[in-house]
C-alpha positions, 0 to 999 in steps of 0.5 A: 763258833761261839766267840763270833756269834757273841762278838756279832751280838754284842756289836749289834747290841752296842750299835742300838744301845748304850749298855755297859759291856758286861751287860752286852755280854750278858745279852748275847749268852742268854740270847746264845741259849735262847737261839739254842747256839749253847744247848742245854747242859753244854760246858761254857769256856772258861771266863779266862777263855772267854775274855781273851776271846771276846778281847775283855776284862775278866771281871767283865766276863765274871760279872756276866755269868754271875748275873746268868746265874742268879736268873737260873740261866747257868749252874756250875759243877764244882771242879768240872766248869759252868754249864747251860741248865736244863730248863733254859727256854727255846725260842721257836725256829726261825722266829726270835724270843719275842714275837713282833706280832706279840708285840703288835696285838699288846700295843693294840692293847692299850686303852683308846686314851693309851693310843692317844696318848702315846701317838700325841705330840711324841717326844720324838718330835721335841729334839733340842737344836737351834731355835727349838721354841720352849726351851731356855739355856740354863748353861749359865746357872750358878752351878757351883752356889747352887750345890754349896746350897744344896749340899748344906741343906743335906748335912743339916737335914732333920729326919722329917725332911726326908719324909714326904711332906703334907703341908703343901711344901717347904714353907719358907719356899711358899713364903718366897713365892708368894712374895715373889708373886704378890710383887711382880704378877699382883696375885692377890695371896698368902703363903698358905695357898701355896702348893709346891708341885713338881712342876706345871704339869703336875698341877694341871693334872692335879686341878684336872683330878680335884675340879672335874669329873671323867667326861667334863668339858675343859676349853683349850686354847687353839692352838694348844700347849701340848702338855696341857692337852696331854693332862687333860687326856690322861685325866679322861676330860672332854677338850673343847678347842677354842679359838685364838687370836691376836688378844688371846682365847676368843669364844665364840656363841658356839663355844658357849653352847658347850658348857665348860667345868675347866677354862684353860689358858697362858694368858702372858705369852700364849703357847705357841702363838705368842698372843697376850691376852689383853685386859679387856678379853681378861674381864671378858674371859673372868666373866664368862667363867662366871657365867659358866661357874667353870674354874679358870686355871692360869698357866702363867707362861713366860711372864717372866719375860716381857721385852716391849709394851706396858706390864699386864697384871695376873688374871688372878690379881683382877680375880673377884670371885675366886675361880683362878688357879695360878700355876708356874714354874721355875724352870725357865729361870733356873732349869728344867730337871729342877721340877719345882713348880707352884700353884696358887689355890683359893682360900677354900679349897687349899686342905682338900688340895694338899690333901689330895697332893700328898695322897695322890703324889708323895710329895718330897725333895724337901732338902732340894726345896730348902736350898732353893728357899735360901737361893731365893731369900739371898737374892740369888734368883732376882739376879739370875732373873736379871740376867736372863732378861738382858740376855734374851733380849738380846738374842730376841732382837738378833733373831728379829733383824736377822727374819727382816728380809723374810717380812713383807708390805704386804697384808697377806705377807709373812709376819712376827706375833709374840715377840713382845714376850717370851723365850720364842715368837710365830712366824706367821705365813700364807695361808696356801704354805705348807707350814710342815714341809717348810719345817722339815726342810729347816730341819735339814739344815741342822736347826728345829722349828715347829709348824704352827699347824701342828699345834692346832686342835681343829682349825685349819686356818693357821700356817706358821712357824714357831721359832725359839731363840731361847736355847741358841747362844748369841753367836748361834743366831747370827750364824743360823737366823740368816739361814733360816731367812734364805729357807724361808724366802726360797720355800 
């Protein structure tokens, strides 16, 4: 009977997906005239028949056959009803509309950089829980101010903030950052060298497309930041992993012997060792890129967050020679899905980088870019800051007693890197632990850690686990770090 079969499909198809009942409806007809359930020519029941049938609203039914309709699927016979057309395709017996061995051949079809792509650091991975590193708890924006700001930027927005911008942004927005960054990070600046991009991303792509061609070598930290390594894929580069340690990238004779165009590295709070680069490696890394004539792009991660130990300059700010691009982002203060990030470009290169923004990114959000201008300027973003800081300390040092029962005497024993900094620190384990397996039983308890294995490009020597404590709220911590100890000792 028909009604069952829509019933079935449309069950199945509220089970996997999250769709609006007319498009359920929609779904299971078209699949009902595919499956050859409603032949061609064939009188469909009246929309009042069908909705008490299936038990919805009419309009639900209405709106279903109206779409069928549109897309040729059915006809109506003025006076007589609705009806299948004739020209509605069959799927082939016993085999649904689309071929799964279509599908495999058409994945197959990807490009060798598509594959890598697509089967690298997957979002799959990246669940938000408890603990989950990188990740900041924006529940405590102000919501509220943050819409008045907006909503008075579009009622008193010209014709031309609306359009894409080529200027390299708002510039009251790039006057505010630059500040901002000439202040707290010594980045020695103007506001004109200012980009706005739509995050740290974006400027990693941008620098990658504008400063090396397909098959130049980039140097990137191992372990690595998975978003890097990902822009650097896309663009068609050649990464060269190089080794990090406790005073952050560390080339080795061998590394050098592969000559680099691009250096890229998160000198502030290495992701994801929690490694600070200390001043001597800063010179050592400046001269080496002169050395090289490579650029050094600085991604400036968790800057913001310094809990213990004296205040590090920007690699930019000890710069002489004008080879560092400076990037960050405003998502780990305010939040993510704001995607307004910034990148610092020496003085001789800033025309040809707007340039290559506009035409490459249609920049825009011009109102959004305003309002966060006016946020800044009223001091609302230092305060926001403020605040974030005292918070994340807190939850830093509940997350740090409640691992000390993990900790040992002894020098081959578990240890803490990166808490000085940052939104999550490395649990750094034996070597003979198997770092993944440890996460995955973590996980059964409902909390998320990444295995410091994981992130490695071609060392074999690290086992560890990365920790957040960014995301989790205070009373999370104190519920779960003890948790998270017991898994740990009894691995």
């Amino acid at each position: 009977m028909l009604s069952e079969f829509l019933l079935a499909e449309m069950n199945r198809l509220g089970s996997q997906d999250a769709l609006p009942l007319h498009r359920q409806l929609y779904e299971a007809l078209r699949r009902a005239m595919l499956d050859g359930k409603l032949g061609a020519g064939e009188r469909l029941p009246s929309s009042r028949d069908l909705a008490q049938d299936l038990r919805l609203s009419r309009n639900t039914v209405v709106a279903a056959i109206n779409q069928l309709s549109v897309e040729g699927y059915l006809g109506s016979r003025v006076g007589s009803g609705t009806y299948v057309n004739d020209n509605v395709p069959r799927a082939t017996p016993g085999r649904s509309a689309r071929n799964p061995q279509t599908t495999t051949a058409q994945a197959r079809r990807l490009s060798t950089r598509g594959r890598a792509l697509a089967g690298t650091f997957c979002a799959t991975e990246l669940e938000v829980q408890p603990f989950t590193p990188g990740i900041a708890d924006f529940s405590a924006f102000p919501l509220t101010l943050w819409q008045r700001l907006q909503n008075k930027h579009w009622r008193m927005t010209y014709p031309d903030m609306l359009d894409y911008n080529d200027s390299g942004g708002y510039a009251p927005l790039r006057r505010a950052v630059a500040d901002y960054l000439r202040v707290f990070r010594s980045v020695q600046l103007d506001a004109d060298q200012v980009v706005i991009t739509s995050g740290t991303q974006q400027s990693i792509e941008l620098c990658a497309r504008l400063l090396a061609d397909h098959g130049d070598t980039v140097w990137v930290e191992d372990p690595a930041y998975w978003g890097a390594v990902k822009a650097f894929m896309a663009t068609g580069l050649a990464i060269h992993p190089v080794a990090v340690d406790e005073q952050g990238i560390n080339p080795s004779t061998a590394d050098n012997t592969q000559t680099p165009r691009l250096i890229y590295v998160t000198p502030s709070h290495q992701y994801p060792t929690g490694s600070v680069m200390s001043l001597p490696r800063r010179h050592e890394l400046l001269a080496t890129a002169r050395a090289h004539d490579a650029w050094v792009l600085e991604d400036d991660y968790d800057s913001e967050y310094r809990f213990s130990g004296p205040p590090l300059s920007s690699l930019e700010g000890l710069d002489a020679d004008g080879r560092v691009f400076y990037m960050g982002t405003f998502s780990k203060v305010l939040y993510p899905g704001l995607k307004i990030g910034y990148l610092v470009v020496p003085k001789p290169l800033v025309a040809a980088f707007k340039q290559a923004h506009y035409d490459l990114n249609r920049p825009g959000q011009m109102p959004v870019q305003a309002a966060l201008a006016e946020f800044i300027e009223m001091g609302h973003f230092a305060s926001a800051l403020r605040r974030a800081r005292q918070n994340y300390g807190e939850r830093r040092k509940c997350l740090l007693e409640a691992l000390k029962p993990v900790l040992r005497d002894a020098p081959e024993g578990p240890s803490i890197s990166g808490a000085e900094q940052g939104l999550h620190l490395c649990l750094r384990l034996p070597g003979g632990v198997d770092d993944r397996a440890l996460a995955q039983r973590i996980g059964q308890l409902g909390l998320t850690v990444r295995p410091l294995s994981a992130y490695c490009l071609q060392r074999s020597d690290l086992r560890g686990l990365v920790i957040g404590y960014g995301y989790a709220p205070m009373a999370e911590i104190e519920r779960c770090g003890p948790l998270l100890a017991k898994a740990v000792n009894n691995f």
